[in-house]
MDTraj code that builds the backbone (N, CA, C; nanometers):
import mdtraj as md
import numpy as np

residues = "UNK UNK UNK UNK UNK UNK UNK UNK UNK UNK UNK UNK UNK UNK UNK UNK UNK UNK UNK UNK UNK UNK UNK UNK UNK UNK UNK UNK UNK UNK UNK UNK UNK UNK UNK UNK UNK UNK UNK UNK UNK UNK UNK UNK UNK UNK UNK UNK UNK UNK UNK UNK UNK UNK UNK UNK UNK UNK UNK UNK UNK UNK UNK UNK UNK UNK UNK UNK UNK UNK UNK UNK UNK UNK UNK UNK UNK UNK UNK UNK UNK UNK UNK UNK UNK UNK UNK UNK UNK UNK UNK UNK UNK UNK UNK UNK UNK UNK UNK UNK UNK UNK UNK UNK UNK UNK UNK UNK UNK UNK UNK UNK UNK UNK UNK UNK UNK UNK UNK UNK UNK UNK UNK UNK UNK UNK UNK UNK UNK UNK UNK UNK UNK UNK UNK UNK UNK UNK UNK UNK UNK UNK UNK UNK UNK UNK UNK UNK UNK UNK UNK UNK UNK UNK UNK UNK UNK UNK UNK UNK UNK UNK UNK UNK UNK UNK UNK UNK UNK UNK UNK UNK UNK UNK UNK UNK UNK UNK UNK UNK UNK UNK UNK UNK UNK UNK UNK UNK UNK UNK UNK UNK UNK UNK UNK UNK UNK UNK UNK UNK UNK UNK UNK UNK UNK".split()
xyz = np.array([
    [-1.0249, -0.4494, -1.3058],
    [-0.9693, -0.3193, -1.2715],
    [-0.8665, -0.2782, -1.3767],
    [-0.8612, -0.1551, -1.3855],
    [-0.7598, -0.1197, -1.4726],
    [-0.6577, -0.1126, -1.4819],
    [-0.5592, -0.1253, -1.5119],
    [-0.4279, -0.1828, -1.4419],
    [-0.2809, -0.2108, -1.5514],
    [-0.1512, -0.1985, -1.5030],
    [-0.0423, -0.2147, -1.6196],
    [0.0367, -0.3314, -1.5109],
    [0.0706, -0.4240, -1.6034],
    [0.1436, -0.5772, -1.5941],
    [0.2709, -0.5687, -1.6362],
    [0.3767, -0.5744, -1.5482],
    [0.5122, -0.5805, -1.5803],
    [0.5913, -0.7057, -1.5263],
    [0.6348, -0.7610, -1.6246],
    [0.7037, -0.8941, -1.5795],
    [0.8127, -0.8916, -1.5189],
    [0.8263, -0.9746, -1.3949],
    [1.0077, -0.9295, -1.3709],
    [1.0879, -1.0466, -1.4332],
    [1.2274, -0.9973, -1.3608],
    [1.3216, -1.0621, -1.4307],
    [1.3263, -1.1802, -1.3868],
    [1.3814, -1.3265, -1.3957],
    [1.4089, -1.4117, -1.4392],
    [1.4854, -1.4647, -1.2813],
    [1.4150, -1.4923, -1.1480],
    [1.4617, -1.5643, -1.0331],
    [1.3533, -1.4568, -0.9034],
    [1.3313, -1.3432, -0.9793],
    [1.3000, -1.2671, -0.8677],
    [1.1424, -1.2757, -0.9061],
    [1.0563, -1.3430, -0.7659],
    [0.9120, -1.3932, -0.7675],
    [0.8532, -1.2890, -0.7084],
    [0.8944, -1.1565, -0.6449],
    [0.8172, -1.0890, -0.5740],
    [0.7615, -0.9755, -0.6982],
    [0.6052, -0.9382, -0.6580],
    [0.5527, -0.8623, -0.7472],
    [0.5054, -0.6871, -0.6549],
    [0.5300, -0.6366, -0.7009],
    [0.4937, -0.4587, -0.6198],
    [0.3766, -0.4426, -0.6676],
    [0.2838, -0.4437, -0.5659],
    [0.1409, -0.3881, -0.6184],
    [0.1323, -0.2248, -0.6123],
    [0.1507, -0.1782, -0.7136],
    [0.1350, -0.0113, -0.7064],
    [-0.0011, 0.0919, -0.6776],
    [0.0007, 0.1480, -0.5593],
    [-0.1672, 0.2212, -0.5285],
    [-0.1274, 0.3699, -0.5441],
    [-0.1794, 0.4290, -0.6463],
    [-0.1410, 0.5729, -0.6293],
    [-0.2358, 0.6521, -0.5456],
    [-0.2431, 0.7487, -0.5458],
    [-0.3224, 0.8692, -0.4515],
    [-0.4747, 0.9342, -0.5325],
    [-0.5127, 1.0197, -0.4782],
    [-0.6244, 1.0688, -0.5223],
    [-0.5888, 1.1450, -0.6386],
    [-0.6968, 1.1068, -0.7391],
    [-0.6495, 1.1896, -0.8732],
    [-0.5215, 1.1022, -0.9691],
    [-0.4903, 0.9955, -0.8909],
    [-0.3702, 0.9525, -0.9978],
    [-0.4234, 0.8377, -1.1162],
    [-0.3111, 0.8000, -1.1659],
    [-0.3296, 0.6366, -1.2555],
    [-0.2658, 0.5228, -1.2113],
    [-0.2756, 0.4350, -1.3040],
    [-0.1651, 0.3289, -1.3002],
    [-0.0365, 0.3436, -1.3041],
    [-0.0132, 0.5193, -1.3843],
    [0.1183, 0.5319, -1.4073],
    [0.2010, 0.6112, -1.3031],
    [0.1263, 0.6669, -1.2389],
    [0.1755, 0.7389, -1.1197],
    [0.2809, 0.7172, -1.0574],
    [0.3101, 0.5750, -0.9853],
    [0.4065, 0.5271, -0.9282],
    [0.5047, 0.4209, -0.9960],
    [0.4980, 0.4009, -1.1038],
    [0.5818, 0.2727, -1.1978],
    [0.7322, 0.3759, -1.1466],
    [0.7633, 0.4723, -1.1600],
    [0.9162, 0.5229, -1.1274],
    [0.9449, 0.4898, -1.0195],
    [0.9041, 0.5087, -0.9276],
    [0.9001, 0.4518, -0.7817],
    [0.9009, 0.3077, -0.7530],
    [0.8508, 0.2200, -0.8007],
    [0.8707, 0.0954, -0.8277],
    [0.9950, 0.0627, -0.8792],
    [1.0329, 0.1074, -0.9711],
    [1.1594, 0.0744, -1.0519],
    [1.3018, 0.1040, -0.9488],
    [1.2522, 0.1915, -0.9180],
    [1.3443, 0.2346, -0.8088],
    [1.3464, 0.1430, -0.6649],
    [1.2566, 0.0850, -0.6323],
    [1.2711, 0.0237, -0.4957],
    [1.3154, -0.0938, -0.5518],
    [1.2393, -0.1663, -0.6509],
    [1.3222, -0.2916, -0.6865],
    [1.2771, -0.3359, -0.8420],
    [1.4009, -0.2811, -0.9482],
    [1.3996, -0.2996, -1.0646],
    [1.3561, -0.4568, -1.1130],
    [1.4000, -0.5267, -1.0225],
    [1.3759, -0.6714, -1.1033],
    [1.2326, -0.7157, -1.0667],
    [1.1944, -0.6520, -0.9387],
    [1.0363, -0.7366, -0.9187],
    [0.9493, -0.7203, -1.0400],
    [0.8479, -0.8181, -1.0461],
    [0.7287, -0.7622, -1.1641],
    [0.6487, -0.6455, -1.0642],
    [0.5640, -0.6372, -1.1519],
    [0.5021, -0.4745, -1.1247],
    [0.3520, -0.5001, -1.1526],
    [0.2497, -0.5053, -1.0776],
    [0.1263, -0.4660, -1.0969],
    [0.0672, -0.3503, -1.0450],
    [0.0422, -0.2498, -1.1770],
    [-0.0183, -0.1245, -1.0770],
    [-0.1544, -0.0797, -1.1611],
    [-0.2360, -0.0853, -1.0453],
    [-0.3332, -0.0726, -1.0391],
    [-0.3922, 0.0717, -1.0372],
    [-0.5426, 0.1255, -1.1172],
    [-0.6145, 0.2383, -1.1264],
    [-0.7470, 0.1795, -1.0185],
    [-0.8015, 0.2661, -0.9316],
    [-0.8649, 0.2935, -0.8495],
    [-1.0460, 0.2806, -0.8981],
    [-1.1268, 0.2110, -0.8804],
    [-1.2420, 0.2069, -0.9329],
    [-1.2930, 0.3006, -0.9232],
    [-1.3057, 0.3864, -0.8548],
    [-1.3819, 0.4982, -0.8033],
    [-1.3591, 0.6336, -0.8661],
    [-1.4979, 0.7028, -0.8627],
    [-1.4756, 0.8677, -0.9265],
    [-1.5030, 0.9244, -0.8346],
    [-1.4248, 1.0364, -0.8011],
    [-1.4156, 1.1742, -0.7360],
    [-1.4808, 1.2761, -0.7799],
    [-1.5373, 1.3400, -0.8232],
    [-1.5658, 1.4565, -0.8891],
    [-1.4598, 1.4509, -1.0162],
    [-1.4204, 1.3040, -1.0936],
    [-1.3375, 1.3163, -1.2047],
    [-1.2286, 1.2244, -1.1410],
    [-1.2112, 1.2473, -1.0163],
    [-1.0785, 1.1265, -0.9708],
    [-1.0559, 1.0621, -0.9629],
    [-0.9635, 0.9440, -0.9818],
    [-0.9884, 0.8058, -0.9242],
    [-0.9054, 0.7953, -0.8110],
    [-1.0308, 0.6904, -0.7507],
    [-0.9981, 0.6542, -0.6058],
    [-0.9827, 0.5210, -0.5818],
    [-0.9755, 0.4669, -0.4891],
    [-0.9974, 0.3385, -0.4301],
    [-1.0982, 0.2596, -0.3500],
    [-1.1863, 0.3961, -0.3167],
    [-1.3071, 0.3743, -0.2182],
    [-1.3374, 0.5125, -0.1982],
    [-1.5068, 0.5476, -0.1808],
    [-1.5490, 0.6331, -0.1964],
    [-1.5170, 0.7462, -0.0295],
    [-1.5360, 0.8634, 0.0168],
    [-1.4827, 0.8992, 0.1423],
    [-1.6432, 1.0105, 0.1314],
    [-1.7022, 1.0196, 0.2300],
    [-1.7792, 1.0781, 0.2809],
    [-1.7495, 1.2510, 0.2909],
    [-1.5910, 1.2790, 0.3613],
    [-1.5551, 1.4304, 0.3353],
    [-1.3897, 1.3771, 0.3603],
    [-1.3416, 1.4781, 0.3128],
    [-1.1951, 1.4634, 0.3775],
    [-1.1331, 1.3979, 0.5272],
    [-1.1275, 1.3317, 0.4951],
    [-1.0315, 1.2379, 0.5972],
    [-1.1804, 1.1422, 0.6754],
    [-1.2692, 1.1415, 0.6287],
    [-1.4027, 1.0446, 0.6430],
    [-1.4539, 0.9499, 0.5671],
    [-1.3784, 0.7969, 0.5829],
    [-1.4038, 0.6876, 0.5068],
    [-1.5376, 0.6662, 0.4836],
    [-1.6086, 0.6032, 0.3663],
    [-1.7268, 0.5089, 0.3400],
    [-1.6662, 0.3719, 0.4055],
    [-1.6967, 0.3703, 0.5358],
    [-1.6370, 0.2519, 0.5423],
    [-1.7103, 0.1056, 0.4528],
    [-1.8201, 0.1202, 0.4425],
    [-1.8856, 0.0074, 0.3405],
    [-1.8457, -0.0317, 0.2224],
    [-1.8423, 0.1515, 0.1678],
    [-1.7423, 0.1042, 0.0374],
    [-1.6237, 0.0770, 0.0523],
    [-1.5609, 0.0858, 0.1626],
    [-1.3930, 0.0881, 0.1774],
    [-1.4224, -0.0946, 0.2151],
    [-1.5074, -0.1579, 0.2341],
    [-1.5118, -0.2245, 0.2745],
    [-1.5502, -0.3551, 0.1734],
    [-1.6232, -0.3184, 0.1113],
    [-1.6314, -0.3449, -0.0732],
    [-1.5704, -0.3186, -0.2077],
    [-1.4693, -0.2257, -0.1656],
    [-1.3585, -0.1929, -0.2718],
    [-1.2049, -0.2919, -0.2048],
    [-1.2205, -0.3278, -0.0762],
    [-1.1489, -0.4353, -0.0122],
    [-1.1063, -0.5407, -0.0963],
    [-1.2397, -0.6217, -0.0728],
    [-1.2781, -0.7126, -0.1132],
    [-1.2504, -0.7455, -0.2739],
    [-1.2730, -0.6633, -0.3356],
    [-1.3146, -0.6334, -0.4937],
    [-1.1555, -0.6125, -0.5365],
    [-1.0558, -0.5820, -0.4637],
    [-0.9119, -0.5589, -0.4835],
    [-0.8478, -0.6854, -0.4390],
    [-0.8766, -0.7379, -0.3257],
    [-0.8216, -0.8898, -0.3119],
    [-0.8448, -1.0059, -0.4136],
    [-0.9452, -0.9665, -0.4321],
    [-1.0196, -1.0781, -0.5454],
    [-0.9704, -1.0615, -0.6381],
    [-0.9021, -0.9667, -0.6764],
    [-0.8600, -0.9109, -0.8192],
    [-0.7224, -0.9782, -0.8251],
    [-0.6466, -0.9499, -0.7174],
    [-0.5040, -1.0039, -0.6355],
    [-0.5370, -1.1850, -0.7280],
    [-0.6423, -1.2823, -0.6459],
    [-0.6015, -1.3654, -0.7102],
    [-0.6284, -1.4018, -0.8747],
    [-0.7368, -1.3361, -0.9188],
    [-0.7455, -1.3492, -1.0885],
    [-0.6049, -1.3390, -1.1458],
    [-0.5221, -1.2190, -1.1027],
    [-0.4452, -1.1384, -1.1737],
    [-0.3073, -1.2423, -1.1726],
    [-0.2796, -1.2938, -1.0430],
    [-0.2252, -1.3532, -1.0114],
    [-0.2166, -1.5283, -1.0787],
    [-0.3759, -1.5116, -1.1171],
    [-0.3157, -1.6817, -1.2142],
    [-0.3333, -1.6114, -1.3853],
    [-0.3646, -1.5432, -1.4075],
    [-0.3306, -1.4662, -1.5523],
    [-0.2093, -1.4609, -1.5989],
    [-0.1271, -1.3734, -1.4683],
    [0.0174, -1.3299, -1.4900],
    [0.1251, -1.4222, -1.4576],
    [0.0062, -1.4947, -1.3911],
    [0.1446, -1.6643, -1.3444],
    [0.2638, -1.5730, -1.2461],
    [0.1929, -1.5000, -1.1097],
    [0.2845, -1.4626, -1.0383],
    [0.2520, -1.5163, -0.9134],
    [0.3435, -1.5219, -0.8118],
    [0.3109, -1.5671, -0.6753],
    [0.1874, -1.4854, -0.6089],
    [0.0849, -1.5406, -0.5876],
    [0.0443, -1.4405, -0.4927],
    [0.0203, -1.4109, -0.3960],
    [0.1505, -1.4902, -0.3336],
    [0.1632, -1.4975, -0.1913],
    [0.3180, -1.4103, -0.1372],
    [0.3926, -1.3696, -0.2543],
    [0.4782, -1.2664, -0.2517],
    [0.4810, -1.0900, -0.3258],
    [0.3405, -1.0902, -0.2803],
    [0.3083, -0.9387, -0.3398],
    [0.3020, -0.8583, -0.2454],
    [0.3763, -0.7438, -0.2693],
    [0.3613, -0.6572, -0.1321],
    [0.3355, -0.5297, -0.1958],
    [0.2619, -0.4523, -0.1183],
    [0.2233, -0.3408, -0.1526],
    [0.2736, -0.2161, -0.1151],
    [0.2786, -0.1124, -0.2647],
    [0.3426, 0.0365, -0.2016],
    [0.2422, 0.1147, -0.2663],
    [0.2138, 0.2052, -0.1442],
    [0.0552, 0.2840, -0.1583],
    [0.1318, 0.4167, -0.1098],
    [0.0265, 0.5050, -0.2011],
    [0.0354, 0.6702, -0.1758],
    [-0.0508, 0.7111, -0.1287],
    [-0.1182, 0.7592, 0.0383],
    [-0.2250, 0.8405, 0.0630],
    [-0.3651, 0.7508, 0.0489],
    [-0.4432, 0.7499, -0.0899],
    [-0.5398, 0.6850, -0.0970],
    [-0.5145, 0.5400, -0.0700],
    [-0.3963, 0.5318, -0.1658],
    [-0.3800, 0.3664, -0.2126],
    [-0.3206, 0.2752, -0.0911],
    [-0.2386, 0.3972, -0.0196],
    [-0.1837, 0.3484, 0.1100],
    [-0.3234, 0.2700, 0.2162],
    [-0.4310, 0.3436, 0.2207],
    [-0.5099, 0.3352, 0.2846],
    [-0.5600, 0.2057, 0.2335],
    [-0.5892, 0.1853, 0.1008],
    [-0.6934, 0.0486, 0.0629],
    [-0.5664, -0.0736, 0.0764],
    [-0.4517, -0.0352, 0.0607],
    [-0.3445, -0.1487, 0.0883],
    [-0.3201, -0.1716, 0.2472],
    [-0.3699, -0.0725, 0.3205],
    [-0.4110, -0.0811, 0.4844],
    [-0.5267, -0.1639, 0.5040],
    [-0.6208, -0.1283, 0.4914],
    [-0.7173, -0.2153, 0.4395],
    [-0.7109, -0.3610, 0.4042],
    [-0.6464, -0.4128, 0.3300],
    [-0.5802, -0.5120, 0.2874],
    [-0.5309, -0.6076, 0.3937],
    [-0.4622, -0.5227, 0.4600],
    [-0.3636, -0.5945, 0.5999],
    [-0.5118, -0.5986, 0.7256],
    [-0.5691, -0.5007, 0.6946],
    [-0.6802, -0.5142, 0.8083],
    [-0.7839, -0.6326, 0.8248],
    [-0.8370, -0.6276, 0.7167],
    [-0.9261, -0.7446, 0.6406],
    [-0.8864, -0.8967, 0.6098],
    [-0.8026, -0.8577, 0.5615],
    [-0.7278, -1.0138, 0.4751],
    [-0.6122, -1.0483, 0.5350],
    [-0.6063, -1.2067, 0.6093],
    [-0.4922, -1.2673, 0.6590],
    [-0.4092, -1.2767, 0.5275],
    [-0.2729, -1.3056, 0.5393],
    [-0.1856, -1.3104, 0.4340],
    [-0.1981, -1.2516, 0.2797],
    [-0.3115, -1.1505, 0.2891],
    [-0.3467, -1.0497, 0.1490],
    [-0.1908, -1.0348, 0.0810],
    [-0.0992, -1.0216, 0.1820],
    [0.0262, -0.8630, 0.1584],
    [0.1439, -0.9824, 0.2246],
    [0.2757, -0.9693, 0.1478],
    [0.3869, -1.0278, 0.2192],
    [0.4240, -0.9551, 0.2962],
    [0.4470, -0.8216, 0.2650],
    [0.4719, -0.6824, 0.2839],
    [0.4236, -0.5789, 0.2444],
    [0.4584, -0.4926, 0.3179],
    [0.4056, -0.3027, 0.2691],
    [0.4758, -0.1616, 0.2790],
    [0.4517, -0.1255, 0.1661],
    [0.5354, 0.0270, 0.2000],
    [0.3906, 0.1221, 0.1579],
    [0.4390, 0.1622, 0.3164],
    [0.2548, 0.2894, 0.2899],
    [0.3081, 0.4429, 0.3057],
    [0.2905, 0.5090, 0.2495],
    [0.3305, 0.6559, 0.2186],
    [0.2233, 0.7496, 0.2723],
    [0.2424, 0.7714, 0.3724],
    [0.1218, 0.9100, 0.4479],
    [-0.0357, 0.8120, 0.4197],
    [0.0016, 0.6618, 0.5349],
    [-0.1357, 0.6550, 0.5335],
    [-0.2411, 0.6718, 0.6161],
    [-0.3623, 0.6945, 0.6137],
    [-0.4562, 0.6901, 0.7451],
    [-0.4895, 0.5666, 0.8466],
    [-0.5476, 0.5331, 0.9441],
    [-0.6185, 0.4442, 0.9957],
    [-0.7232, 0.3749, 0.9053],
    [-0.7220, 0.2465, 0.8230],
    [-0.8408, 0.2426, 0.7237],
    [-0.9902, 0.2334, 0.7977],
    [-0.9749, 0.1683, 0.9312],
    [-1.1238, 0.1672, 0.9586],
    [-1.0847, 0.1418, 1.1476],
    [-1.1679, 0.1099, 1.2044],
    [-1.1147, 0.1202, 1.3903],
    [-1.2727, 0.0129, 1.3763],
    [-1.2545, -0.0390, 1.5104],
    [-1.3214, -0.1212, 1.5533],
    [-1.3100, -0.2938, 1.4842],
    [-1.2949, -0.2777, 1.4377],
    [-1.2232, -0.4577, 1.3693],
    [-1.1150, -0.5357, 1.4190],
    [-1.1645, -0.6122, 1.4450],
    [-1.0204, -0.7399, 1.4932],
    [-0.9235, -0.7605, 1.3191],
    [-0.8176, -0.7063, 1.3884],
    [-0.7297, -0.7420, 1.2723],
    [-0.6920, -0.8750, 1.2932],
    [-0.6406, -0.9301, 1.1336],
    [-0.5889, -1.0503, 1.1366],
    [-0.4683, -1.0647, 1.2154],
    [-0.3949, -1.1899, 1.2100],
    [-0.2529, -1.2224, 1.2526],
    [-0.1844, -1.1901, 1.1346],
    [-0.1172, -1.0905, 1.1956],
    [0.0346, -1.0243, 1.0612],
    [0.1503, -1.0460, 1.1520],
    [0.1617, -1.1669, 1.2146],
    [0.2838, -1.1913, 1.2848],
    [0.3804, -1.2095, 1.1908],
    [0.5333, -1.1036, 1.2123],
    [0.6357, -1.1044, 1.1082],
    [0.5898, -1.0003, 0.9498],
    [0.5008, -1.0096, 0.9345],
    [0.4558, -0.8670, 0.8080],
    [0.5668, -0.7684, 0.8127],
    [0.6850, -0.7563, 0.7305],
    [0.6982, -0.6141, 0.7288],
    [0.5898, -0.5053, 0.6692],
    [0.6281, -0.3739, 0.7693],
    [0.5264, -0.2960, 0.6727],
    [0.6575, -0.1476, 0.7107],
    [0.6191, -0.0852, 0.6465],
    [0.7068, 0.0552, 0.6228],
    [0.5678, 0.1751, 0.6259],
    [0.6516, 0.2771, 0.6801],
    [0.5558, 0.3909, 0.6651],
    [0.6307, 0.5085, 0.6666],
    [0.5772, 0.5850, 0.5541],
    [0.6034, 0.7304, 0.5883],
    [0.4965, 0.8080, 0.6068],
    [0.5947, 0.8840, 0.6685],
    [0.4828, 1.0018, 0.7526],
    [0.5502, 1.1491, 0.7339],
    [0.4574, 1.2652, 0.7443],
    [0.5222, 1.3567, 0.7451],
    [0.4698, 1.4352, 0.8947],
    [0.6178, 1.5094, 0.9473],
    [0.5703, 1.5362, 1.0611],
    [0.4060, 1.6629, 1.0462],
    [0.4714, 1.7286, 0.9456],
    [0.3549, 1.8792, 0.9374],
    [0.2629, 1.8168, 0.8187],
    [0.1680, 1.6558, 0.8473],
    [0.1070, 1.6148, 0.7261],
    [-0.0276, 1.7013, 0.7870],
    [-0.1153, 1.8036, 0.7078],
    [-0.2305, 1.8494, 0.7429],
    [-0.3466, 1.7447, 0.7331],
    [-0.3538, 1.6693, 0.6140],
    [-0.4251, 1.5741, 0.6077],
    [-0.4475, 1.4094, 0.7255],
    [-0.3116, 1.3831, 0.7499],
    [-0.2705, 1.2894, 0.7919],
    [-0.2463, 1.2782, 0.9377],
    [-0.2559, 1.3153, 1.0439],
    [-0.2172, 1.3823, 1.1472],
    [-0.0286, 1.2784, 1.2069],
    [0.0395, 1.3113, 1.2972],
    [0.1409, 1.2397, 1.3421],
    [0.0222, 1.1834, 1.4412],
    [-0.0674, 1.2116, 1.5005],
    [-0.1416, 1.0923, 1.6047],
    [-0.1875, 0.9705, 1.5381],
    [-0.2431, 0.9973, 1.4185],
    [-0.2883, 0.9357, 1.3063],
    [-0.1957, 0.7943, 1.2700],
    [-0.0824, 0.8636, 1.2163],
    [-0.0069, 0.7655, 1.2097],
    [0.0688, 0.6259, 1.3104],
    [0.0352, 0.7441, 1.4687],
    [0.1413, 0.6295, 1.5585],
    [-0.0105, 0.5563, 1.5633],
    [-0.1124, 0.6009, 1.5499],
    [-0.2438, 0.4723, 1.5889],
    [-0.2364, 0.3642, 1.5082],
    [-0.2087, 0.3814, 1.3922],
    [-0.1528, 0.2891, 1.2718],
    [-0.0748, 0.2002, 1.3420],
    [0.0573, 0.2920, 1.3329],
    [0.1883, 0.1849, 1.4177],
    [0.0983, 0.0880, 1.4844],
    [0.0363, 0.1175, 1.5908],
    [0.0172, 0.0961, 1.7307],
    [-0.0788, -0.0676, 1.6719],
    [-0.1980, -0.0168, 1.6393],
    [-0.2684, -0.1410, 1.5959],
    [-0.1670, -0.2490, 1.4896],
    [-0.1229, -0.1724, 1.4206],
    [-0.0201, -0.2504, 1.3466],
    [0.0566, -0.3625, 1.3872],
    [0.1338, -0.3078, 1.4922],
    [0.2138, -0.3460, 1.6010],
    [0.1295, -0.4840, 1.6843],
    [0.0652, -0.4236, 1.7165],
    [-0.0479, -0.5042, 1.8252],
    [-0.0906, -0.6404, 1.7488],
    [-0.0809, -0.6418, 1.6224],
    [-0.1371, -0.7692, 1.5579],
    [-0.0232, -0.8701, 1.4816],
    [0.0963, -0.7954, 1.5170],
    [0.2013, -0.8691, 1.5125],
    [0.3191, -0.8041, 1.3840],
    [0.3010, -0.7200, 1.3633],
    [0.3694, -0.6849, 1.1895],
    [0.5115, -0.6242, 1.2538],
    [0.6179, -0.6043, 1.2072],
    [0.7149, -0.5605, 1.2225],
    [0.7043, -0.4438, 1.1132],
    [0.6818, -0.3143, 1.2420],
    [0.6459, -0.1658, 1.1707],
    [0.7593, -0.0852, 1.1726],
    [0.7730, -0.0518, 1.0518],
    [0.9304, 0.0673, 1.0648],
    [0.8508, 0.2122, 1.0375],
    [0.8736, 0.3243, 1.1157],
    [0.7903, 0.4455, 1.0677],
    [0.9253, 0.5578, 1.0161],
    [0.8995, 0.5842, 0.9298],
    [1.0293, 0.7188, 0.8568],
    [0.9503, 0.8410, 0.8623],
    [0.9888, 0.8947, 0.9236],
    [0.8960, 1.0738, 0.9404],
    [1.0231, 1.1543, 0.9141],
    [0.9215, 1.2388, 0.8347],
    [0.9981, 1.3838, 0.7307],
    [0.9489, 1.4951, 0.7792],
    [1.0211, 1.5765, 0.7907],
    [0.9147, 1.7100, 0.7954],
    [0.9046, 1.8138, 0.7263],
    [0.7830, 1.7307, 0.6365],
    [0.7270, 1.7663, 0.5768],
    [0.5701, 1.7698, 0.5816],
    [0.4774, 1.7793, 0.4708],
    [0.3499, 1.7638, 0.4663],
    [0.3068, 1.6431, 0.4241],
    [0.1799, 1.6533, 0.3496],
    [0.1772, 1.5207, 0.2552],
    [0.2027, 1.4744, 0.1735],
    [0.3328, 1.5429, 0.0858],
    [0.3534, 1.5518, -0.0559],
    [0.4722, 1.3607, -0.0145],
    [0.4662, 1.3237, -0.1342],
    [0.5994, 1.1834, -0.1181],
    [0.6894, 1.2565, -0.1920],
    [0.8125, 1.2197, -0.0920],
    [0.9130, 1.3290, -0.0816],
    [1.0164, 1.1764, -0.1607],
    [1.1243, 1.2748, -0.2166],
    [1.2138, 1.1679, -0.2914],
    [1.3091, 1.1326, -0.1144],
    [1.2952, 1.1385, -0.0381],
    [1.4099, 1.1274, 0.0612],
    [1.3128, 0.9963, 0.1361],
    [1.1869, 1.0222, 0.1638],
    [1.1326, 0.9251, 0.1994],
    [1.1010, 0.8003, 0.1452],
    [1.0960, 0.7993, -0.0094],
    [1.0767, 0.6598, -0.1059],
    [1.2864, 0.6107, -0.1144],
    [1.3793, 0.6893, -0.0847],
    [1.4804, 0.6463, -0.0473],
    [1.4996, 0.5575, 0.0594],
    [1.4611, 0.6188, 0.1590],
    [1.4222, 0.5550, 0.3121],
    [1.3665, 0.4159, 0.2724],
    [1.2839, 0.4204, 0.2347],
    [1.1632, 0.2776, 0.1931],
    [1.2610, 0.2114, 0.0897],
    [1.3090, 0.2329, -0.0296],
    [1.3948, 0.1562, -0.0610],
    [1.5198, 0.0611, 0.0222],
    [1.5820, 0.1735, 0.0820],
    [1.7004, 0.0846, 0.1579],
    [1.6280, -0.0036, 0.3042],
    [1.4832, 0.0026, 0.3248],
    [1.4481, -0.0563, 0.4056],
    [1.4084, -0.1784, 0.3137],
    [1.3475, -0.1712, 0.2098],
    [1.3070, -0.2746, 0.1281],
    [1.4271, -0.3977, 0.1347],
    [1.5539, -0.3280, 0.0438],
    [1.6475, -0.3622, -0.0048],
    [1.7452, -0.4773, 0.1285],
    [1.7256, -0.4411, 0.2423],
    [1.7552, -0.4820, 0.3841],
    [1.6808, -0.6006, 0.3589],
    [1.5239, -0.6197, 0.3905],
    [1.4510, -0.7103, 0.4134],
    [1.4272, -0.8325, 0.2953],
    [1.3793, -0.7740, 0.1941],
    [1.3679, -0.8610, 0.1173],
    [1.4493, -0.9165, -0.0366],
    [1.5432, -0.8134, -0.0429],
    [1.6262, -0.8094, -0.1543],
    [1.7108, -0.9526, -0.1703],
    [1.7627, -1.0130, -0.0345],
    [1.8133, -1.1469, -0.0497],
    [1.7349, -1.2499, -0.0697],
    [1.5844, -1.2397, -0.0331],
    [1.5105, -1.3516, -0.0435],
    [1.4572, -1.3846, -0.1948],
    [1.4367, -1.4939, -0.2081],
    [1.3604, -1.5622, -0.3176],
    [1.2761, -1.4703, -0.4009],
])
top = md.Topology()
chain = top.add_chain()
for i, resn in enumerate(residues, 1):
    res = top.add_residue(resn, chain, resSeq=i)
    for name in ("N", "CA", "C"):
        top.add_atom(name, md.element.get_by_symbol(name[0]), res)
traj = md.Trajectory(xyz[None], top)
């Protein structure tokens, strides 16, 4: 996958897997990263998939209508990548947590859905339900973060508490930050997610 490798500094083992949105790059979110936690390393990742020109993460049938097969094979194909990348870069990859925008939010949902211990943690930015009917793993203790916007057209607020809800249900410790706003990632909400970050994992290893 296509992707930019940033080393962190020198005690701090946690790595930010970066998922941008529809239409983005690798570079999309590196500011946002820097900002939640300057010293982690940084893997951010470009989306296999074309849009009519876009990259995605998994292909969608119409707006707000997963391929779940491919979502279900671009899963897979992203975890797997998790551990290559992970003995390349000589990083933990059992302390990578993920911050997703919209699309990326969704395949890093995905992630937590599919894969026991994929994710230490997560910060998901206006994400959807990735798929319904699946026994999720045990994410007992998972932080995960979410923003939401109350007026998201894409995203609905029911949308999101179903998230919570299954989230919840499989054990993750879910924090939800709602803006009201739409779907855009608002600088007040990647604030929010920082000082929630900065709370949880900033003292640890």
């Amino acid at each position: 996958m296509k992707h930019i490798f940033k080393a962190g500094k020198e005690g701090n083992h946690k790595t930010l897997l970066m998922l941008h949105g529809t239409g983005g790059t690798e570079n999309d979110l590196l500011q946002v990263a820097e900002l939640i936690d300057p010293n982690a390393a940084v893997l951010s990742v470009r989306g296999n998939v074309l849009e009519q020109g876009m990259s995605r993460f998994f292909k969608r049938l119409r707006e707000g209508v997963f391929d779940e097969e491919d979502l279900k094979k671009q899963t897979n194909e992203l975890n797997t990548f998790l551990a290559e990348a992970a003995e390349e870069y000589s990083f933990d990859r059992r302390k990578v947590i993920a911050v997703g925008y919209s699309n990326g939010a969704n395949i890093a949902g995905s992630l937590l859905f599919h894969f026991q211990d994929s994710l230490e943690g997560a910060l998901l930015f206006h994400p959807m339900v990735p798929i319904r009917g699946v026994d999720l793993p045990n994410l007992t203790g998972t932080p995960i973060f979410i923003g939401a916007g109350e007026n998201d057209p894409i995203c609905s607020s029911e949308e999101t508490k179903e998230l919570h809800a299954l989230l919840q249900s499989a054990g993750a410790e879910v924090k939800v930050h709602w803006e009201e706003r739409g779907h855009q990632l608002t600088q007040s909400e990647v604030l929010a997610a920082k000082d929630w970050y900065k709370e949880l994992f900033s003292a640890q290893d």
